[in-house]
Gaussian input, Z-matrix of N, CA and C with variables (Angstrom, degrees):
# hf/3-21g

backbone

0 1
 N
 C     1     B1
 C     2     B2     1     A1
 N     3     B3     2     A2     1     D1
 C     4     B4     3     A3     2     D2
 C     5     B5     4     A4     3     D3
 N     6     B6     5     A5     4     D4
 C     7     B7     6     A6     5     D5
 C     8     B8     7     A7     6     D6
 N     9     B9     8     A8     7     D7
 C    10    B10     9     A9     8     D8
 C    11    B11    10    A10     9     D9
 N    12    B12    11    A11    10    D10
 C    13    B13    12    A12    11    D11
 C    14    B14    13    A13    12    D12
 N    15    B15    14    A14    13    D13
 C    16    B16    15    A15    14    D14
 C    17    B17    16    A16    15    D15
 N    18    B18    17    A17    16    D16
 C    19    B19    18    A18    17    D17
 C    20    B20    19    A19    18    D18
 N    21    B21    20    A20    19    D19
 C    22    B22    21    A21    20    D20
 C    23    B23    22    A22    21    D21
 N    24    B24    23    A23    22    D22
 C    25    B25    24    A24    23    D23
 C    26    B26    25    A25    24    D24
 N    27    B27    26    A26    25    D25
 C    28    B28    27    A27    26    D26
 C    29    B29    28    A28    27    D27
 N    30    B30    29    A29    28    D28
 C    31    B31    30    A30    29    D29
 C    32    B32    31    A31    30    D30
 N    33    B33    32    A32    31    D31
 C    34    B34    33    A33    32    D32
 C    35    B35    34    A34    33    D33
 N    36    B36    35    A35    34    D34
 C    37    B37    36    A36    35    D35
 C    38    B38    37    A37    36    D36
 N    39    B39    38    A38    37    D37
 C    40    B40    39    A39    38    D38
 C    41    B41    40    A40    39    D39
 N    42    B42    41    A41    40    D40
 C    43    B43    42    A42    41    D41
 C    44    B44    43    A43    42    D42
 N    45    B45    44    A44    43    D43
 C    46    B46    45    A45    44    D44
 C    47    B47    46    A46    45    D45
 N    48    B48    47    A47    46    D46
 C    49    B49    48    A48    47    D47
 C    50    B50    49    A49    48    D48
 N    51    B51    50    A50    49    D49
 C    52    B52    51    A51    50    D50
 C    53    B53    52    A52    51    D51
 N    54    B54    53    A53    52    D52
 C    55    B55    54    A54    53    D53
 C    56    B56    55    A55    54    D54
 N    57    B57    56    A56    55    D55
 C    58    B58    57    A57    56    D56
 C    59    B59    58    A58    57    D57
 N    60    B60    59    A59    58    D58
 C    61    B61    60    A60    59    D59
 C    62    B62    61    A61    60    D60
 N    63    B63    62    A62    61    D61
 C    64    B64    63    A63    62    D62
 C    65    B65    64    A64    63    D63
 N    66    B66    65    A65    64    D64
 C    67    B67    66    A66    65    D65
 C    68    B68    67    A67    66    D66
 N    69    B69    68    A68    67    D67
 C    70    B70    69    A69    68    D68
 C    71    B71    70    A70    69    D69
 N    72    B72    71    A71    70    D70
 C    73    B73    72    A72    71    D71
 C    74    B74    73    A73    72    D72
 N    75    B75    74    A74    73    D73
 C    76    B76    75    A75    74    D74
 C    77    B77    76    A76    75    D75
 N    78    B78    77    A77    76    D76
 C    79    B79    78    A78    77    D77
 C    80    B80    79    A79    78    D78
 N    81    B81    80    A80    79    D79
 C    82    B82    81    A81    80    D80
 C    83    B83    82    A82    81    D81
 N    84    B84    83    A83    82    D82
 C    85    B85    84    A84    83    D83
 C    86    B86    85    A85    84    D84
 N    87    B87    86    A86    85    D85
 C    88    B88    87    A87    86    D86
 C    89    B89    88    A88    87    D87
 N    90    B90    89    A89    88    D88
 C    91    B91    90    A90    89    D89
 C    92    B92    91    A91    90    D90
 N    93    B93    92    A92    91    D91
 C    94    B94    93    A93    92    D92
 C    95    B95    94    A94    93    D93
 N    96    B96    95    A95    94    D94
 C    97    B97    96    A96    95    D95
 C    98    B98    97    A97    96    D96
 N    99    B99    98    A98    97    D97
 C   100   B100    99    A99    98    D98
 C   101   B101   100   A100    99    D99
 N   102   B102   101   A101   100   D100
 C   103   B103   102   A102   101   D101
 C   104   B104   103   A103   102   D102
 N   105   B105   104   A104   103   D103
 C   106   B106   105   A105   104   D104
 C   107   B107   106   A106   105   D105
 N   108   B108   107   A107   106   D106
 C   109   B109   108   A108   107   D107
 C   110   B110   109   A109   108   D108
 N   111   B111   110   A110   109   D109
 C   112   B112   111   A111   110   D110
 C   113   B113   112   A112   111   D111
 N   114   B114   113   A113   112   D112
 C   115   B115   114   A114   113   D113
 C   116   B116   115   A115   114   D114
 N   117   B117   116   A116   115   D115
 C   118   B118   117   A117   116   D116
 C   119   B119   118   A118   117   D117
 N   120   B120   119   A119   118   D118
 C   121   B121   120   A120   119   D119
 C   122   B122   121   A121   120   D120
 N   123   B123   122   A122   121   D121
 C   124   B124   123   A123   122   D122
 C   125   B125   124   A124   123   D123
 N   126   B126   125   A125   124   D124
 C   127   B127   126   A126   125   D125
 C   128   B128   127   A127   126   D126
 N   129   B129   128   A128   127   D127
 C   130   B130   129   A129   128   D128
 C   131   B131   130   A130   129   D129
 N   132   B132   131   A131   130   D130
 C   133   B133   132   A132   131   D131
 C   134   B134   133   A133   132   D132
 N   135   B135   134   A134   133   D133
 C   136   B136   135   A135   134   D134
 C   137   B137   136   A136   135   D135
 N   138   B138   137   A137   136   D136
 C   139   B139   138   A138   137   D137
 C   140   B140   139   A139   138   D138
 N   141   B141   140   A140   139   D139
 C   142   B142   141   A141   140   D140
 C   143   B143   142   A142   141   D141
 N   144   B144   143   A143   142   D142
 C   145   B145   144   A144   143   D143
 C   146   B146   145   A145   144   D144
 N   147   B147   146   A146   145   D145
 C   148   B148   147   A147   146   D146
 C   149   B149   148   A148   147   D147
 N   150   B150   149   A149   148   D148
 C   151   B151   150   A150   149   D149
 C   152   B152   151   A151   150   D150
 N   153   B153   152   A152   151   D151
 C   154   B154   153   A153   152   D152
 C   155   B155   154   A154   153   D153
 N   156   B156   155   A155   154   D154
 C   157   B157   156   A156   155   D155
 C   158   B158   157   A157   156   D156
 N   159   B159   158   A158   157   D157
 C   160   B160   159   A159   158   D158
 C   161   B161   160   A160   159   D159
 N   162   B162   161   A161   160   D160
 C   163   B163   162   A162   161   D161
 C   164   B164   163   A163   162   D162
 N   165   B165   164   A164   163   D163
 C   166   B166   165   A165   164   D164
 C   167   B167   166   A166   165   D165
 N   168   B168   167   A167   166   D166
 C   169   B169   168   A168   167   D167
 C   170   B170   169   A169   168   D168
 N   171   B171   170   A170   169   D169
 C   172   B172   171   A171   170   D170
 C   173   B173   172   A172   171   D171
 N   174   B174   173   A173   172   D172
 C   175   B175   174   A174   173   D173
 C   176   B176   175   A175   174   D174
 N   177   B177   176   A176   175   D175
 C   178   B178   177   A177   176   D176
 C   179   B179   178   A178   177   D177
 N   180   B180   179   A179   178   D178
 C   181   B181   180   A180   179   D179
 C   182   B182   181   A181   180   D180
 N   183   B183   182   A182   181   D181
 C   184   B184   183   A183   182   D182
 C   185   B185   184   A184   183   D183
 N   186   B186   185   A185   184   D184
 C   187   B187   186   A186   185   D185
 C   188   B188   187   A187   186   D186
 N   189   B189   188   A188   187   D187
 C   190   B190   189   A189   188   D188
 C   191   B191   190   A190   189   D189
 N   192   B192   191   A191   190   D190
 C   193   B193   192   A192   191   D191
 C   194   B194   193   A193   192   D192
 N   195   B195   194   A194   193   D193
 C   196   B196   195   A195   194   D194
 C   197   B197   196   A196   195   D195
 N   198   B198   197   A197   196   D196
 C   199   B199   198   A198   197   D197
 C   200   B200   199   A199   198   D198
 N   201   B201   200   A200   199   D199
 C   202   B202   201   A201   200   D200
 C   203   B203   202   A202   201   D201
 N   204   B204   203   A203   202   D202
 C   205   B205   204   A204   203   D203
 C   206   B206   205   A205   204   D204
 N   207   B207   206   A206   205   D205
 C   208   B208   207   A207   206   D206
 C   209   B209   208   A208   207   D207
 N   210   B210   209   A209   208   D208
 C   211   B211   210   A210   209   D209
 C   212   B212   211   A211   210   D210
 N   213   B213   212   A212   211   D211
 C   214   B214   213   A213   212   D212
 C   215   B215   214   A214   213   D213
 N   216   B216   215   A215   214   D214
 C   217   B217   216   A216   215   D215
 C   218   B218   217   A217   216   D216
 N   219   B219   218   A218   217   D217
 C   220   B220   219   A219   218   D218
 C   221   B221   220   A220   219   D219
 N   222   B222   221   A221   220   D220
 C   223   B223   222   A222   221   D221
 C   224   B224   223   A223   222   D222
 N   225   B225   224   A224   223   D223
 C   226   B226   225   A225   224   D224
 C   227   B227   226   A226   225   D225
 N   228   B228   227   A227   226   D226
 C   229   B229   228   A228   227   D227
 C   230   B230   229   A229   228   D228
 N   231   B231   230   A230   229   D229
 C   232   B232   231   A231   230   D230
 C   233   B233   232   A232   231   D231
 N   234   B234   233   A233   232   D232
 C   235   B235   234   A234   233   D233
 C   236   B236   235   A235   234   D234
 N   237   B237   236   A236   235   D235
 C   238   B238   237   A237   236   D236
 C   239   B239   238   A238   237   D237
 N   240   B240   239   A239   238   D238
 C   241   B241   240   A240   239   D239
 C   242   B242   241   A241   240   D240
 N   243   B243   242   A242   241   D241
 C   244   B244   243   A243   242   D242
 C   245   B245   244   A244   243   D243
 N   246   B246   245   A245   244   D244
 C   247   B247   246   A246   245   D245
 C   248   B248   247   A247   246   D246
 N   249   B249   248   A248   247   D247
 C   250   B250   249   A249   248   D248
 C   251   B251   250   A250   249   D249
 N   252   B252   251   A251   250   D250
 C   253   B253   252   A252   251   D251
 C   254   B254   253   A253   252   D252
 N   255   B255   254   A254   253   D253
 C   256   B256   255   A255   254   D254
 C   257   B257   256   A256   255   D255
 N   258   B258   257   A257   256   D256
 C   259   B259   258   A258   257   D257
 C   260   B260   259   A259   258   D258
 N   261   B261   260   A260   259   D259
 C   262   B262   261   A261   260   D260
 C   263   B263   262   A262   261   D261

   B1=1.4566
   B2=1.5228
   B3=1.0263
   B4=1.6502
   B5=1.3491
   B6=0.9337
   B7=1.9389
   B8=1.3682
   B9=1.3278
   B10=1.4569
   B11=1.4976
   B12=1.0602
   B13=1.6272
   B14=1.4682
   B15=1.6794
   B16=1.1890
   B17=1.6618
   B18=1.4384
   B19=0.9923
   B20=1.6518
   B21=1.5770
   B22=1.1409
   B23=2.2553
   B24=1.4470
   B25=1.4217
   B26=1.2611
   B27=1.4953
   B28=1.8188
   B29=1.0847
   B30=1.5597
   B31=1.0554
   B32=1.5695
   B33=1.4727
   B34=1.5953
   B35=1.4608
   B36=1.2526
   B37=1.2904
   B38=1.8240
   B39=1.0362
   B40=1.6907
   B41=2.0025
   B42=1.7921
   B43=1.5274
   B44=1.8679
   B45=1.8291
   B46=1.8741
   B47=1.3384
   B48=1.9747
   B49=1.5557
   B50=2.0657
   B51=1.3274
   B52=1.8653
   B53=1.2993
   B54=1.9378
   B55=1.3798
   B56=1.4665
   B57=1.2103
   B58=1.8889
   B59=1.8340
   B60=1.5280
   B61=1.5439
   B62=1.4936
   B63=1.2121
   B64=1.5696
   B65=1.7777
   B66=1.7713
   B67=1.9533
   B68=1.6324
   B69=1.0320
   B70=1.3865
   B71=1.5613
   B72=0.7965
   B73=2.0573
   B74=1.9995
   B75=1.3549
   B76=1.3607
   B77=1.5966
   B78=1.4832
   B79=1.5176
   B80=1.7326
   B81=1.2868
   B82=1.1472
   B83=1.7340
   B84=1.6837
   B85=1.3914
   B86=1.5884
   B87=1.5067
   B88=1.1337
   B89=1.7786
   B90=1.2587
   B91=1.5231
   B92=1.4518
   B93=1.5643
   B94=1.4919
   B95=1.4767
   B96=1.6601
   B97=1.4267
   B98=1.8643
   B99=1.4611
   B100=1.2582
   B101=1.3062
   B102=1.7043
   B103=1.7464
   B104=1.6179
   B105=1.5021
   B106=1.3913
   B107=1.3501
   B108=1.1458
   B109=1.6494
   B110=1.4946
   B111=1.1866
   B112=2.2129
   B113=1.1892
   B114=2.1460
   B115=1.3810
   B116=1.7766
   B117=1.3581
   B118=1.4887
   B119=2.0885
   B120=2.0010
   B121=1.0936
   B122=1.4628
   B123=1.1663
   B124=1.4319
   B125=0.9734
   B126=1.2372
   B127=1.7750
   B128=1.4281
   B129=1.5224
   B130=1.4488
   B131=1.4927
   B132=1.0414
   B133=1.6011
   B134=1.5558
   B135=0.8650
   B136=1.5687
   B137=1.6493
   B138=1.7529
   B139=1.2552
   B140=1.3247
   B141=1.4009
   B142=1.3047
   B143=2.3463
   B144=1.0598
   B145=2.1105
   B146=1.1123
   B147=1.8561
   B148=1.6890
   B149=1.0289
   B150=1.0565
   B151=1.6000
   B152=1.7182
   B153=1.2494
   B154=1.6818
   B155=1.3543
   B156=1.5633
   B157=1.8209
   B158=1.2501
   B159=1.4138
   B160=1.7061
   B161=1.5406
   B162=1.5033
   B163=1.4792
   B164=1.6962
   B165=1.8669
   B166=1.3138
   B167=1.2065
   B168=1.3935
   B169=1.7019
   B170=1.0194
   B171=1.1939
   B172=1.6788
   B173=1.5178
   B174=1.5125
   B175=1.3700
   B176=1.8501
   B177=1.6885
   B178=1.8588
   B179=1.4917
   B180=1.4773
   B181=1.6897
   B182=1.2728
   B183=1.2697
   B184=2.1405
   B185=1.4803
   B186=1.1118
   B187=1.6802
   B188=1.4528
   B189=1.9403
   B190=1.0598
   B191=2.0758
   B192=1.7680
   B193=1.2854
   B194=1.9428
   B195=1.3344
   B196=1.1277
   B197=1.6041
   B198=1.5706
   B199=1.1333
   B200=1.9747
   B201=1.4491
   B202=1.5280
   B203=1.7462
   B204=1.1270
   B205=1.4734
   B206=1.9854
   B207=1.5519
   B208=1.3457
   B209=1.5012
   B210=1.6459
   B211=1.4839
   B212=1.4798
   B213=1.1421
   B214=1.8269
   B215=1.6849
   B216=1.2283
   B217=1.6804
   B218=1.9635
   B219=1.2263
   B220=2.0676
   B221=1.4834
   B222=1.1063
   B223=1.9316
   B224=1.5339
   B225=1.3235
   B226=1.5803
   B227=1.6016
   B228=1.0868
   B229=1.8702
   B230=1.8248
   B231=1.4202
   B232=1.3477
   B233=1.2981
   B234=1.6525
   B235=1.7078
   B236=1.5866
   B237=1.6068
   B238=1.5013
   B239=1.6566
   B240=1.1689
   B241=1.4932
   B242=1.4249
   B243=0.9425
   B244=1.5275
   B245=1.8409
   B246=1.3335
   B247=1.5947
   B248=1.7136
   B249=1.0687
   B250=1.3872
   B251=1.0662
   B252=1.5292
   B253=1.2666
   B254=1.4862
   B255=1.8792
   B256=1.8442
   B257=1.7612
   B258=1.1980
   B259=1.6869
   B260=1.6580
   B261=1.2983
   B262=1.6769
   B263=1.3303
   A1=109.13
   A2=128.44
   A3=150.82
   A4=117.34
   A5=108.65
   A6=105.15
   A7=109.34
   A8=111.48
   A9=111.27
   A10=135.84
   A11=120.91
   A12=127.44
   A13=100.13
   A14=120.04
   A15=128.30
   A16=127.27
   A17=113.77
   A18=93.15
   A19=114.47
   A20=105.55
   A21=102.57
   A22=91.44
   A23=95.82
   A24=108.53
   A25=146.45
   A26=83.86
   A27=116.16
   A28=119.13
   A29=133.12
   A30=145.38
   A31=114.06
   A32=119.62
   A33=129.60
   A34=98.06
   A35=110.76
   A36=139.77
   A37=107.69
   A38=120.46
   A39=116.01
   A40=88.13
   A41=75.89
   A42=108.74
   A43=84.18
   A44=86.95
   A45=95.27
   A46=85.40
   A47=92.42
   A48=135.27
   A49=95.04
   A50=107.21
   A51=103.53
   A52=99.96
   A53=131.53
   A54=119.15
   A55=69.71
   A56=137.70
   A57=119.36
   A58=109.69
   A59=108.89
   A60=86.77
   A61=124.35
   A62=121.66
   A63=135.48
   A64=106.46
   A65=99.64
   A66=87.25
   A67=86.61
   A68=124.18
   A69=135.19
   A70=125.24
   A71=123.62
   A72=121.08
   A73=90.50
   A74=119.70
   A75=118.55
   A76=93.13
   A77=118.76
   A78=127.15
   A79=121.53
   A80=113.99
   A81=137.72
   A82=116.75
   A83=101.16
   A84=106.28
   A85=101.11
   A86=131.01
   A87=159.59
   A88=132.58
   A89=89.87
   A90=108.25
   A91=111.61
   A92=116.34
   A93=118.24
   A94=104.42
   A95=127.36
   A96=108.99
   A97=103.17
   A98=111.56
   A99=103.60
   A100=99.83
   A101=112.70
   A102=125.53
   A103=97.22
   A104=102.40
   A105=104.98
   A106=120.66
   A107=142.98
   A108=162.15
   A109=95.94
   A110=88.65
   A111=107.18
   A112=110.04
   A113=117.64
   A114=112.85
   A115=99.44
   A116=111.93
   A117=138.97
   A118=97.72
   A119=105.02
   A120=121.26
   A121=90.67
   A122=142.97
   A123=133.20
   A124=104.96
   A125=129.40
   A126=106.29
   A127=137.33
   A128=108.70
   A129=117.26
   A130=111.35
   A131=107.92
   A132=113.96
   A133=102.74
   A134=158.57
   A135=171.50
   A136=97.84
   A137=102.05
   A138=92.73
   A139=145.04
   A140=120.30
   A141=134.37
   A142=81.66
   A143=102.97
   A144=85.49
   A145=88.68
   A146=107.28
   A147=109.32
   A148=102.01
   A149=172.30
   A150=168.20
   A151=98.75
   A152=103.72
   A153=111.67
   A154=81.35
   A155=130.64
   A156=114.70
   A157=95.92
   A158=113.18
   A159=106.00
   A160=116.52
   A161=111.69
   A162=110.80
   A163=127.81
   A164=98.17
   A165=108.75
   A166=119.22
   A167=102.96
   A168=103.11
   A169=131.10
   A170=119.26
   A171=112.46
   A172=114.42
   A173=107.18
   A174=123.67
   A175=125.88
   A176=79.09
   A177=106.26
   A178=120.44
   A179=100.07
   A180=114.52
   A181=119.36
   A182=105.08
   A183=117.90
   A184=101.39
   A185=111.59
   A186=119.81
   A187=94.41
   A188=102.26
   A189=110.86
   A190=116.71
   A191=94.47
   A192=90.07
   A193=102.65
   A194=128.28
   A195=106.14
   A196=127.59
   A197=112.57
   A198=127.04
   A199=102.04
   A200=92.68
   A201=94.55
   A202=114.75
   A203=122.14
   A204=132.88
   A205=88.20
   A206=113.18
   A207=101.29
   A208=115.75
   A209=126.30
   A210=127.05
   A211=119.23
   A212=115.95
   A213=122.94
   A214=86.92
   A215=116.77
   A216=90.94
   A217=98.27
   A218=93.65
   A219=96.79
   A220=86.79
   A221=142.76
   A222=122.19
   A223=80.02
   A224=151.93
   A225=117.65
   A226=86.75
   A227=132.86
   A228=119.26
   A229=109.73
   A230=100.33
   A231=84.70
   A232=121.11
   A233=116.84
   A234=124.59
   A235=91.67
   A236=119.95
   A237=93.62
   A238=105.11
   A239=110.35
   A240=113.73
   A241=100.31
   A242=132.76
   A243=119.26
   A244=91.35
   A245=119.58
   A246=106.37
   A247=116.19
   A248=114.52
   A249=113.21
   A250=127.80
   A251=111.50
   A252=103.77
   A253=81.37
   A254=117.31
   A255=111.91
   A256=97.33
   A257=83.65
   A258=127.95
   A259=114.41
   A260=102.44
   A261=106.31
   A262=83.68
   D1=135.58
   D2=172.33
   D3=-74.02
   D4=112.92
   D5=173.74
   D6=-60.66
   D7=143.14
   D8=140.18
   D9=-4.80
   D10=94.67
   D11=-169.94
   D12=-112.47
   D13=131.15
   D14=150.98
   D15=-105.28
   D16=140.13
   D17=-176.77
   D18=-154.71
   D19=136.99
   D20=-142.78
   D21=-107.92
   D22=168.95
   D23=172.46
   D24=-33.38
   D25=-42.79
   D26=165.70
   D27=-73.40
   D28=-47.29
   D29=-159.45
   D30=-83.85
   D31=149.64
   D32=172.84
   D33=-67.18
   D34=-65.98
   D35=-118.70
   D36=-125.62
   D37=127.10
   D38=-161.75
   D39=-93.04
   D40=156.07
   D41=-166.76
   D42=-113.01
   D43=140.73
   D44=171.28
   D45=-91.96
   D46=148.25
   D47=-151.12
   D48=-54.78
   D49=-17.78
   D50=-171.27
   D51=-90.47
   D52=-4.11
   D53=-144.81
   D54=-116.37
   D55=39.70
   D56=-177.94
   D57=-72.26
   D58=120.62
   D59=166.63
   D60=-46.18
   D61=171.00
   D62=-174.65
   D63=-76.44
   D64=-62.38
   D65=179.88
   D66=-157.60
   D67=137.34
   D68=161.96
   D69=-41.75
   D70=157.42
   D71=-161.57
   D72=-51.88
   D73=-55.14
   D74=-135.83
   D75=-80.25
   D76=-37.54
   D77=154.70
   D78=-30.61
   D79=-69.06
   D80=-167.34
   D81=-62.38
   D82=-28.31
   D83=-160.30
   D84=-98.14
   D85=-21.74
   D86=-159.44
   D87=-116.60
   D88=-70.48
   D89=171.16
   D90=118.73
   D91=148.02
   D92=-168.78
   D93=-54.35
   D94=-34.77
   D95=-155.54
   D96=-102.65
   D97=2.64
   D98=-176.01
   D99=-125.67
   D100=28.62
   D101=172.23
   D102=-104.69
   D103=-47.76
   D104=174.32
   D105=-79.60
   D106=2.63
   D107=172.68
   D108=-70.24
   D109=-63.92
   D110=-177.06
   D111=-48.91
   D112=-44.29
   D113=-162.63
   D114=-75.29
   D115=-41.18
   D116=-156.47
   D117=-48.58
   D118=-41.85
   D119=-166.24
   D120=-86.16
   D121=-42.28
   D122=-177.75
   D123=-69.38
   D124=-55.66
   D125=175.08
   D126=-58.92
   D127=-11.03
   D128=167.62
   D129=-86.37
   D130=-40.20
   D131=172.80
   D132=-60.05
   D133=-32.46
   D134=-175.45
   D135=-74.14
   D136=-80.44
   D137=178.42
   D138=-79.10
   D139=0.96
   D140=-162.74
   D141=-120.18
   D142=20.15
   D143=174.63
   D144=-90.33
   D145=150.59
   D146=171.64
   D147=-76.34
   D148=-1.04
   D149=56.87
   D150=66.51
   D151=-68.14
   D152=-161.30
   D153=-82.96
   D154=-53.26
   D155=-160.56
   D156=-43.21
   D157=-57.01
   D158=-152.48
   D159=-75.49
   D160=-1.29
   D161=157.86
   D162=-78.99
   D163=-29.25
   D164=159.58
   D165=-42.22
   D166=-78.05
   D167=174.33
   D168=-42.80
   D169=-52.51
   D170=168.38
   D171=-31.22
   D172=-74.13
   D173=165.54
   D174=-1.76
   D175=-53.65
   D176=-174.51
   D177=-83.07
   D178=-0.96
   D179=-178.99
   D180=88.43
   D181=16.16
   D182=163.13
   D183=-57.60
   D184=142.07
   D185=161.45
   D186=-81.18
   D187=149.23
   D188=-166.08
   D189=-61.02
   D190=-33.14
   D191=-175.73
   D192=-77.03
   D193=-37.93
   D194=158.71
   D195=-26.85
   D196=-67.91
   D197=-156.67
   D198=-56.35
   D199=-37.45
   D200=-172.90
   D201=-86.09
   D202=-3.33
   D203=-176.99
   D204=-87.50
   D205=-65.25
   D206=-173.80
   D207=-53.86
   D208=-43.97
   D209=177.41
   D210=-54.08
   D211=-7.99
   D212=-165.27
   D213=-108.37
   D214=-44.91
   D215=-165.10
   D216=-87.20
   D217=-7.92
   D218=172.32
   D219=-76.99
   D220=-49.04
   D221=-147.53
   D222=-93.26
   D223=9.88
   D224=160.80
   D225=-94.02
   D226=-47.04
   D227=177.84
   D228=-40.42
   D229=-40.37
   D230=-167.75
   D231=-94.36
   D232=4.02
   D233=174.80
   D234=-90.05
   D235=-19.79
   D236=-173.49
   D237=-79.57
   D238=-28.33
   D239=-173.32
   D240=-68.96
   D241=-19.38
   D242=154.41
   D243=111.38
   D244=7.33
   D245=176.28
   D246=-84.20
   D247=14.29
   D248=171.24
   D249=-114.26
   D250=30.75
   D251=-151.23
   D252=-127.45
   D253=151.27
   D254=-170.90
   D255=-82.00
   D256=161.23
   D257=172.69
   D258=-61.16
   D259=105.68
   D260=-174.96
   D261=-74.51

């Protein structure tokens, strides 16, 4: 029987379940709740770019110049809200 093996992203080679590293570089350098703060904002930034809306719409049966008249007056809402702006 095989012990318990963990095994992480980085690694070749699995670690037994007591040898677990402590926190991964992006964990360690930051902190769990302001690693996940960062991921929480990239995924809104992702899903909320008029980029993707106006592929939505398309998607949804907008004509393209429809689709692109509504995405242009959404990306001045969404540069004022401050989501377009890069990541210090």
């Amino acid at each position: 029987m095989t012990p318990n093996m963990h095994y992480n992203s980085e690694q070749t080679v699995a670690l037994p379940a007591g040898d677990v590293p402590e926190w991964p570089a992006p964990f360690a350098a930051r902190g769990l709740k302001e690693f996940l703060m960062a991921r929480f904002r990239s995924y809104l930034q992702h899903r909320l770019n008029p980029l993707h809306i106006y592929c939505r719409l398309c998607e949804r049966g907008f004509s393209s110049r429809a689709a692109r008249r509504l995405s242009s007056v959404y990306e001045r809402l969404y540069r004022v809200c401050g989501l377009g702006l890069p990541r210090v």
